[in-house]
PAPABA-498642 format. One record per residue (C-alpha): x, y, z. Coordinates in pm, whole numbers, plus 32768, in hexadecimal, padded with zeros to 4 digits. Layout:
N
XYZ/...
//
This chain:
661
DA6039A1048F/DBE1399704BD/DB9739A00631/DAAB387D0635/DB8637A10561/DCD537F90641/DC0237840743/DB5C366B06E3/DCD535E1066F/DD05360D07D2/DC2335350832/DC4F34090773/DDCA344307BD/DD6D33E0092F/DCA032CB08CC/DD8D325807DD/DEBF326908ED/DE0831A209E3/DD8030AD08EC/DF2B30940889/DF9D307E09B0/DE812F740A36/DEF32EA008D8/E05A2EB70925/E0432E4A0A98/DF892D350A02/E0A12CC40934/E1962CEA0A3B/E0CB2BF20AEE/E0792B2409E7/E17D2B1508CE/E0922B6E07D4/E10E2C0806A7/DFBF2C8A05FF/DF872D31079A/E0BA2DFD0765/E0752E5A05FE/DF4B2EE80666/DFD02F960776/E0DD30420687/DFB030A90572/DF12313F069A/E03B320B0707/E068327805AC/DF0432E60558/DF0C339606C3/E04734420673/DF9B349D0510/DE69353705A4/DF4335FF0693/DFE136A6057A/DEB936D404CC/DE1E3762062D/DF90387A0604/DF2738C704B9/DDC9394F0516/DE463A28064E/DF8E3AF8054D/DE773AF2044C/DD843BA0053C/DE963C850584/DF323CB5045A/DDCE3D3103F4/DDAD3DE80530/DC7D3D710578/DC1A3E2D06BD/DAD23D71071E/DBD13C46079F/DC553C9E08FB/DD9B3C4B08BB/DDC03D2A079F/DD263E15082E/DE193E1C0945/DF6E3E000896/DF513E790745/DEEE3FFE0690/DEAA40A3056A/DFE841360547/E0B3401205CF/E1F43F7A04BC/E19F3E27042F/E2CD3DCB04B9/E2323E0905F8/E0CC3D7D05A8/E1773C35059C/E2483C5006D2/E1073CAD076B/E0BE3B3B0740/E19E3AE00881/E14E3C3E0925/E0283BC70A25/E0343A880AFD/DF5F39EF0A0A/E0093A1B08D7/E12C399A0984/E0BB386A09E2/E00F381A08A9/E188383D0806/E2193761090D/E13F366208C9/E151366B0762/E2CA363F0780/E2A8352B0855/E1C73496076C/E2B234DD0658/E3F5343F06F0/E300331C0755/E2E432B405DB/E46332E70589/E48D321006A2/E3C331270617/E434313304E1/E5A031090546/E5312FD60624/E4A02F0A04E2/E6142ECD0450/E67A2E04057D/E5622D3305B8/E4522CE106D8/E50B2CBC0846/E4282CC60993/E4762DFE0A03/E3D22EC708C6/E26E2E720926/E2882F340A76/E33C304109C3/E226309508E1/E11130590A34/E1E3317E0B02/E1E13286099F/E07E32360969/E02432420AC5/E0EC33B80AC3/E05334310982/DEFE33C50A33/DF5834640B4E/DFA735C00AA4/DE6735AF09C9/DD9E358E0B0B/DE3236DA0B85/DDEC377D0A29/DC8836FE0A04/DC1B37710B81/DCE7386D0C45/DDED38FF0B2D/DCB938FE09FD/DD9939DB08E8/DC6C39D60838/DB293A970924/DA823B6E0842/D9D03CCB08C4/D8873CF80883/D8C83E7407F3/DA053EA806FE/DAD03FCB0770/DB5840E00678/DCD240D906E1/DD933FBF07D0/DE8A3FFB08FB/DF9C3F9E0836/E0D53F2E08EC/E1BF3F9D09A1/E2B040830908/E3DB3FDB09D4/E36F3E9A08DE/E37E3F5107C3/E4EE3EF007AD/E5BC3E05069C/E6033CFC07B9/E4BC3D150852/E43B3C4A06D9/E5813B2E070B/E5923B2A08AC/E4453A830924/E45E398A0807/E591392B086D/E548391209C0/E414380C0974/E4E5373C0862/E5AA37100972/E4A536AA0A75/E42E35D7094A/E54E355608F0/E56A34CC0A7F/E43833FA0A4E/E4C33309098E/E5D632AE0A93/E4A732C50BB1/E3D9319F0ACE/E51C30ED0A9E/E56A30DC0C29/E3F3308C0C9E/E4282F780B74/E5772ECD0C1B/E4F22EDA0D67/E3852E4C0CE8/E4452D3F0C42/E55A2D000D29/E63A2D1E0BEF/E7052E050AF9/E7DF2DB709D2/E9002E530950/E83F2F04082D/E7492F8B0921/E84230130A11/E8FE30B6089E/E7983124085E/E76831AF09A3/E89C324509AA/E87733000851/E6FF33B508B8/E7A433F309FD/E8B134AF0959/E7D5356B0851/E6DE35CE0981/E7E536960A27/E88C373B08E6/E70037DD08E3/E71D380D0A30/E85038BB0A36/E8383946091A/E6B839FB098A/E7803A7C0AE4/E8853B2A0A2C/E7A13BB20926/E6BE3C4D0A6A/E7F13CAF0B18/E84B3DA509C2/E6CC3E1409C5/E6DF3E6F0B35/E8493F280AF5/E7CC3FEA09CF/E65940360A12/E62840730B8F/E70C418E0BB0/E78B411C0D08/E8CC40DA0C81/E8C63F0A0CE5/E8B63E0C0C2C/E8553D510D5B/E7973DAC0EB0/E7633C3C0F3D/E5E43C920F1C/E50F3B630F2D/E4903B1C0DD5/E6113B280D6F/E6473A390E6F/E53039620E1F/E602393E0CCA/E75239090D4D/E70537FA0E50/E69336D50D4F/E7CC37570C86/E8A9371D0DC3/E81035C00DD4/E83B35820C5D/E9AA35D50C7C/E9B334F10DB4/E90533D00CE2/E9F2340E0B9F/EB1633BC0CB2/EAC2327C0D64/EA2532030BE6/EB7532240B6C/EBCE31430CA6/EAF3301A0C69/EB312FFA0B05/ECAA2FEE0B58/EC992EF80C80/EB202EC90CC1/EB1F2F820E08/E9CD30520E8E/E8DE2FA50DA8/E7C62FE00E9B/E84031440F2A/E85131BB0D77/E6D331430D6B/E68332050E9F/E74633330E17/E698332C0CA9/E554330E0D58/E5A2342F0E43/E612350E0D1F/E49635070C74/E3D6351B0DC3/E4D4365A0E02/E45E36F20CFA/E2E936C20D22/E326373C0E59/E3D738760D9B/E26238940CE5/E1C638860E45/E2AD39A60ED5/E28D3A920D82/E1273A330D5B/E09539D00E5D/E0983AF40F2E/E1703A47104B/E27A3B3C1076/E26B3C870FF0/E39E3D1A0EF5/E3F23E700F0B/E4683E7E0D95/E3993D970D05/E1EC3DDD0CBE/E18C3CBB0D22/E0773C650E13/E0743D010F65/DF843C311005/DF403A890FEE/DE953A320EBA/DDC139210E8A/DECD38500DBE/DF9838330F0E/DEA237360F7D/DEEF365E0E58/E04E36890E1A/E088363B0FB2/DFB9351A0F86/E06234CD0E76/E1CF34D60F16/E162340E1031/E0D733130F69/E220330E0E9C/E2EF33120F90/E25331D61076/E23331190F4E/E3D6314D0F1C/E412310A1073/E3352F8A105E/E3E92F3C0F2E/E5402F860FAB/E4D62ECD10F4/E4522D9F1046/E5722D9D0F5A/E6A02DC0105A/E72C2C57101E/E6A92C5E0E92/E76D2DB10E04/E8AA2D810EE3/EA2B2DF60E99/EB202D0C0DD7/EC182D5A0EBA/EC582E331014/ED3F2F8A0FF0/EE532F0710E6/EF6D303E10C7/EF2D31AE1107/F03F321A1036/EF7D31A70EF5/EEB532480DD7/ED51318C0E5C/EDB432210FBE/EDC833690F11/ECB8334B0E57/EBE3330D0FA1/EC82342C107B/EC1335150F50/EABD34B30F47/EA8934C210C8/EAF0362410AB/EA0536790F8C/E92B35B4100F/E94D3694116F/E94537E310C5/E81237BC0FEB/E78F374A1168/E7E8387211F6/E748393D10C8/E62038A210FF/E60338CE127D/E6483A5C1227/E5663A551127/E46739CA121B/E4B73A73134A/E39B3B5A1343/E2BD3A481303/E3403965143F/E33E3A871523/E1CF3AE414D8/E15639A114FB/E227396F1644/E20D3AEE1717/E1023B8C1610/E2113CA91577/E2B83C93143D/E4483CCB1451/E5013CE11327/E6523C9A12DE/E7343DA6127F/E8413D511140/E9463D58123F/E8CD3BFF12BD/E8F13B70115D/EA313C1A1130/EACE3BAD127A/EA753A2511EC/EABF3A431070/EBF73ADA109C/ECC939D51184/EC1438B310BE/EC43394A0F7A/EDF339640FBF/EE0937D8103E/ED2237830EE8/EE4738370E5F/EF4E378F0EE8/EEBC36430EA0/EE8A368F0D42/EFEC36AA0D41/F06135780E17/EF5C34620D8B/EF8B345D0C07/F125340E0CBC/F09432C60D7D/F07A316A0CEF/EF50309E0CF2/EF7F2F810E33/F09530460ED0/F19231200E80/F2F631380ECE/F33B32630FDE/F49F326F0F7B/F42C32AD0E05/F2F9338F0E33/F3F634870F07/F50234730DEE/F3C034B70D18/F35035EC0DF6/F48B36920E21/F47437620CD4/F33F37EA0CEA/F34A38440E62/F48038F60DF9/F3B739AF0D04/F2C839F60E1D/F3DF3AAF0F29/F4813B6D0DD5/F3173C0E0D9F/F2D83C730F29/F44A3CF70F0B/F3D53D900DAF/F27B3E2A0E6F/F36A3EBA0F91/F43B3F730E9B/F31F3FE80DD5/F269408B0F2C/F1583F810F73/F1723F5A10D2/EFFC3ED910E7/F01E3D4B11A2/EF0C3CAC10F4/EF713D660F88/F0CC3CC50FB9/F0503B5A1021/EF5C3B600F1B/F0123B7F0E15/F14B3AE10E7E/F04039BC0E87/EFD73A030D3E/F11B3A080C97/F19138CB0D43/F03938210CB0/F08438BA0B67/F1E0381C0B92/F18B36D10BC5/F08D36DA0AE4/F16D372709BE/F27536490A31/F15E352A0A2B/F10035B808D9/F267357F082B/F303344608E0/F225335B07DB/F2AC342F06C2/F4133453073E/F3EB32C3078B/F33F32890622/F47033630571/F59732990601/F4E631720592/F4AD31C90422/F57D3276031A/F454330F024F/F410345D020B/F3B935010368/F29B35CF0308/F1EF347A027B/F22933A903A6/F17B34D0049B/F07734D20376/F055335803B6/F0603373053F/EF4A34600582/EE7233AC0453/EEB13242053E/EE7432EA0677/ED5733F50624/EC9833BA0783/EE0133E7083A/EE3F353907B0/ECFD35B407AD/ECE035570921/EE2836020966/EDD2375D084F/EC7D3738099E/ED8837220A9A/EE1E38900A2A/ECF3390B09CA/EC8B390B0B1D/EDE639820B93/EDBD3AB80AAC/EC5A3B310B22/ECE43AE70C7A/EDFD3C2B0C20/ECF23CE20BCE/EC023CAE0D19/ED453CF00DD5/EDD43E310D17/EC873ED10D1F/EC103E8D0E57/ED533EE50F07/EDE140010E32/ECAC40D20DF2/EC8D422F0DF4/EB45430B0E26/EAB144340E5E/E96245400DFE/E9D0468F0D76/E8F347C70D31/E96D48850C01/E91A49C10B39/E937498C09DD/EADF49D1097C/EB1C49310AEC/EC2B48240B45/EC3047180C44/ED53460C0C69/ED0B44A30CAD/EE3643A50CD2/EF49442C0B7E/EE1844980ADF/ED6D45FA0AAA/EBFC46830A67/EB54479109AE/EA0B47C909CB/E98E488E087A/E83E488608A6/E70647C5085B/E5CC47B50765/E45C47590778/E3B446810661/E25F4640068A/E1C344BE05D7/E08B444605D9/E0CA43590703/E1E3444207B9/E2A14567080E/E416451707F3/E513460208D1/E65C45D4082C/E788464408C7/E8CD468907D2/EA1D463B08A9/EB93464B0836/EC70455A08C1/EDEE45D708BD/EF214503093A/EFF6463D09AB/EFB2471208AB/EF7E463307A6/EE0545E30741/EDA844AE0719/EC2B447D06E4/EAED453206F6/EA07444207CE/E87D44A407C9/E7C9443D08FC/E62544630900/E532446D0A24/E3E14439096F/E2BD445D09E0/E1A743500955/E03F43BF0939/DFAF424F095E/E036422B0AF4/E07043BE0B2E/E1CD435A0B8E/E32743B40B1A/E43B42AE0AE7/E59642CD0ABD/E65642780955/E7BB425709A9/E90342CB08DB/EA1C41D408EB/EBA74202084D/EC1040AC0876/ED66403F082F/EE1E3EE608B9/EEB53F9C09DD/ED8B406C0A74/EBF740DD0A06/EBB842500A22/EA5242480AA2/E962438B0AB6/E7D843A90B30/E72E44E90AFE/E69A44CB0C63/E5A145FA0C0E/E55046CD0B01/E5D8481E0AF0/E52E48F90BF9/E5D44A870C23/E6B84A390AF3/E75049240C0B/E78447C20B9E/E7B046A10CA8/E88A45970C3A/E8D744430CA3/EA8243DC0C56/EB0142CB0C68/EC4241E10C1E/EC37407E0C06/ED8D3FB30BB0/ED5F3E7C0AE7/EBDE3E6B0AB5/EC1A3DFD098A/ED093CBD09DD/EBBC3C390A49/EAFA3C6408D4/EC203BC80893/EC433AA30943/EAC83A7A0912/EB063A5607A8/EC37394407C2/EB4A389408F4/EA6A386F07B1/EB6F3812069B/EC10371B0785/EAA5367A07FD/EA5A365A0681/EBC235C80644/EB7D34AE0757/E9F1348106EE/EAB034200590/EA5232CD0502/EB3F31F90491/EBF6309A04CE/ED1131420570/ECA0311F06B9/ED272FBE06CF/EE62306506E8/EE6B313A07C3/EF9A31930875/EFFA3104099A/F00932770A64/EEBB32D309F0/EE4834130ABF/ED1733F10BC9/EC18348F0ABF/EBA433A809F3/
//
């Protein structure tokens, strides 16, 4: 019964999205308020019946009803709750379903929000592009991604999922991941709107601005989440292998971060009106295109179970995309002299001309992700063999792109808006490149005599620099001018200028996890050791004891769990556990690491095999500043929230407002 109402909501969802979007076009066309109102009932009740439709699939699996497929396929008897419910986003499906609901979800907050301002032209397309996506996703669900086919027999026990899922981020990551893609169809609707009407306003373009925004905190914030998972769970020792579904993720992020930019731009001066529309466009169709890779079966992931050959969903999701993406290309044609710049950027030593050099270079690495990412594909179709990129490709173009993004995080928050003074923004430089020489002299003296260790962080700690010195010359500046207690007037400045700091708490958040992909990719140490039990091996100022290991038998497993001392000289410091278990419902073994981590370096064991002669084979490893990047995850998110902050403040904003906005 639960199966046949979850998808019979499904089905007057679709009907309901294309009757919506139908009733808004019809607005659009002819100002008709009781056409739009219509429209937006619509969206709502389709929205409702989607989460009625992701009610019936967790109750079918929360009652592990096996005669469903989908159950039967990603849930057991002896699977966690916990895990029952993450089993919700486990299969394509399930996935999918989610997505949609949260577009759905953010459709009527959007909504809502939009009724305190009053009707403007542009909302009526709005709600005809989220209805017409919502329609668009139910059709998938209803046809080729059915979460609800029910087996004519009802088996005794399910598949169950995979143990590497049955992890603590594995319930928050893919969430996070589709609030984000969510999240990015609200600035998609907003951009096909301004094109479609030839128009924006400035409460659309705050509006836009604001989803845009909370679409890559998700977005972000699901990458680093699945960057932990992969560091703790897969026993390889990364957090990040440039494998194609984590690309798929990080190339509408790339474009997001682009878009933030050259947002920040035209709200300042009203430059690259139509180029932001492209962008916020681009970011959504990126990441159905991320659904098509992971999903779709068009590239194949050696670390993530997804499909390994096309699925039928391909078809629609590529029709989809080209669809999508003619229908942005008319409407920026058609509206070249409607949506045009206020003014033209005129100096190169300016903020805008920063702004613009930094999103042609993220602009040019998510490129070149994709064209690795597709490589295999391109060949095939062109000489009929698949050759795939090795990381070192990736490496070889993060890495130079990755040290100028540094350097003109550090230079651009310096530059004026217009043009800038080069006399001033050398006097305003000279500080924290002196900083930057003093820590290469500093590395020298201290034995680093790797080149691109010492020019990325004398990089780093010039951006850091600059970026505090931008942080305190509005307080020094607000101090001299006010007698009050000091603590107050900071209290005061960061209250006015929320969005400011926030952006700039972003700005070093990204500087932080940057330490940490450079100190643990550069400095690392490994190595596989074969020990008796009361053995030693040394690994970087560290020291190993094998003791010995121990069996335990479950009902689902047989864990192999290896007992290790960890000594600093002769001091012991921890007792780290690694396990190589073997799970009954795949006849595999997989890997649960042991990690010491402290703020300077993680300590990182796999028990490569269980004991075999009395002999244990172990995996060591040292990894400086891992954990800078947790960190700087976490500010990335404080800061995000800080700028996402509503208020009135953002009238006054200071003048030297950073490039996030």
């Amino acid at each position: 019964m639960s199966a046949l109402i979850g998808y019979l909501a499904l089905v007057l969802a679709l009907v309901l999205g294309v009757v919506s979007a139908a009733a808004a076009l019809a607005a659009a066309r002819s100002s008709r308020p009781s056409w739009l109102a219509r429209a937006e009932d619509a969206l709502c009740l389709a929205t409702g019946l989607v989460v009625v439709a992701t009610g019936s699939l967790l109750y079918l699996l929360l009652s592990r009803n096996f005669q469903s497929l989908y159950v039967y396929s990603h849930a057991s008897t002896y699977q966690p709750t916990i895990y029952l419910i993450s089993a919700l986003w486990a299969g394509a499906e399930g996935s999918l379903l989610l997505w949609a609901m949260f577009i759905g979800l953010f459709a009527v907050v959007a909504l809502l929000l939009h009724r305190r301002h009053g009707p403007d032209r542009l909302w009526p397309y709005t709600v005809a592009t989220l209805s017409a996506v919502i329609a668009f996703f139910t059709l998938l669900l209803v046809t080729t991604q059915n979460p609800f086919f029910m087996m004519t027999a009802t088996p005794p026990e399910g598949l169950g999922m995979s143990p590497l899922l049955e992890n603590p981020a594995m319930i928050i990551h893919p969430p996070t991941l589709f609030l984000g893609y969510a999240a990015y169809t609200l600035p998609f609707a907003m951009a096909i709107a301004a094109l479609a009407a030839g128009q924006s306003s400035p409460e659309s373009r705050r509006s836009l601005r604001r989803w845009s925004l909370l679409g890559w905190l998700f977005l972000g914030a699901g990458i680093a989440i699945g960057a932990w998972w992969a560091y703790v769970e897969l026993g390889w020792g990364g957090y990040w292998s440039w494998d194609p579904v984590e690309n798929a993720s990080l190339i509408p992020w790339l474009i997001g971060t682009a878009q933030l930019h050259s947002l920040l731009a035209e709200e300042r001066r009203g430059i690259f009106r139509r180029w932001n529309l492209a962008l916020s466009a681009a970011t959504f169709l990126l990441c159905v295109l991320a659904t098509l890779v992971t999903r779709g079966g068009i590239v194949t992931s050696d670390l993530h179970g997804f499909a390994e050959t096309v699925q039928p969903i391909a078809h629609y999701l590529l029709v989809f995309l080209l669809a999508a993406v003619g229908l942005v290309s008319v409407l920026l044609y058609r509206g070249r002299n409607q949506v045009v710049d206020e003014v033209a950027t005129e100096h190169l030593l300016s903020r805008e001309s920063s702004l613009f050099i930094t999103n042609l270079l993220l602009i040019g690495l998510a490129a070149a992700i994709l064209l690795g990412m597709m490589f295999p594909n391109l060949t095939q179709f062109i000489q009929g063999t698949k050759i795939t990129l090795t990381v070192d490709f990736y490496d070889r173009i993060f890495a130079p792109l990755a040290l100028v993004l540094v350097t003109l995080l550090g230079i651009c928050p310096l530059l004026g808006w217009r043009e800038s003074s080069p006399a001033r923004l050398v006097e305003r430089l000279r500080f924290p490149a002196l900083v930057a020489i003093l820590t290469m002299v500093a590395l020298v003296l201290f034995k680093v005599h790797q080149p691109m260790a010492l020019l990325a962080y004398s990089l780093l700690a010039f951006a850091v620099t600059s970026l505090f010195g931008d942080a305190l010359r509005p307080v020094l500046h607000r101090l001299q001018q006010r007698s009050g207690n000091p603590f107050h007037e900071l209290l005061c400045l960061w209250s006015a200028n929320r969005r400011s700091y926030g952006a700039r708490m972003v700005h070093l958040a990204i500087l932080i996890v940057a330490v940490g992909i450079a100190g643990s990719s550069l400095f690392k140490t490994e190595s596989t050791v074969q020990l008796l039990p009361g053995q030693r091996a040394s690994i970087h100022h560290y020291v190993v004891q094998y003791e010995g290991s121990q069996v335990v038998d479950t009902r689902n497993s047989q864990r192999n769990i290896a007992s290790v001392s960890l000594y600093r000289g002769q001091s012991p410091i921890a007792v780290l556990r690694p396990e190589k278990n073997l799970h009954y419902s795949i006849a595999q073994y997989i890997s649960e690491v042991a990690i010491r981590s402290t703020l300077i370096d993680d300590v990182y064991i796999a028990l490569e095999w269980p004991e075999h002669g009395g002999i244990a084979t172990l995996r060591l490893a040292v990894y400086p500043l891992v954990s800078w990047l947790w960190l700087g995850a976490g500010l990335l998110l404080v800061g995000t929230l800080l700028a996402l902050w509503p208020g009135s403040a953002a009238r006054h904003e200071a003048q030297d407002e950073p490039a996030i906005p």
